[in-house]
N, C-alpha and C positions, 0 to 999 in steps of 0.2 A: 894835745893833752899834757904834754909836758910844762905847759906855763900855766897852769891853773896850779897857785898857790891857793885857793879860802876853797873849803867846801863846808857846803850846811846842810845838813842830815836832815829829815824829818825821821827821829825813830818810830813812832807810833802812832796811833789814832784814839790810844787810849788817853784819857783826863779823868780827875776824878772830881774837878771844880764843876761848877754847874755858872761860870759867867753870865751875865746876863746878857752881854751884846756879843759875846763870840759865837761864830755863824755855826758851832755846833749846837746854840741854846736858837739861834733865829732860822737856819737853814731846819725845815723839816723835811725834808727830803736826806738829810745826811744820817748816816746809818750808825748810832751808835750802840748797838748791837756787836758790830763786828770789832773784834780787837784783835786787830795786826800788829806786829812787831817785826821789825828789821832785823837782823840776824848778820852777826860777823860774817858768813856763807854768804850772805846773799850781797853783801858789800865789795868783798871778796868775786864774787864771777862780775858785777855790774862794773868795778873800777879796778884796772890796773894795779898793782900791789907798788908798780914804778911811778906813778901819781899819786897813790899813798905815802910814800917816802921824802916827796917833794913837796908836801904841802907845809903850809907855814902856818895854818890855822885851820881849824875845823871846832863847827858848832852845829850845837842839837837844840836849835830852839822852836819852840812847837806851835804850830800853826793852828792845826785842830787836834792836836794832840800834846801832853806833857812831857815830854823827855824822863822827868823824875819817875813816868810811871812805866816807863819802857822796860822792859823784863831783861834787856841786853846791853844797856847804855855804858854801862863801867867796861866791858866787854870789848866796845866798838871803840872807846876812848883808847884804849890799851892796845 
């Protein structure tokens, strides 16, 4: 755990774009209904606070979800 400098977040599931080819406009089956968000807490018991302090890079960029719309992003940055 100790040599993992990059970590990539996904904050959220939420987006407010309606893209035409990201698999939450093509996957029907994905639930966009449900709006999760990641939580300082929940980063906090999942990772080491001693892995946190050692990273040299961390990013929130969104796979099926916007980072921008995350309710916690400035939070987990900080």
């Amino acid at each position: 755990m100790s040599e993992i400098k990059v970590l990539h977040l996904e904050p959220t599931n939420v987006c407010n774009l309606a893209c035409p080819s990201c698999l939450r406009e093509t996957d029907k089956t994905f639930n966009k209904k449900s709006k999760d968000h990641l939580s300082v807490e929940q980063i906090k018991t999942l990772i080491d606070e001693n892995v946190i302090r050692n990273l040299d890079k961390m990013f929130m960029c969104g796979l099926l979800g916007d980072p921008a719309a995350a309710m916690h992003s400035i939070e987990i940055y900080e």
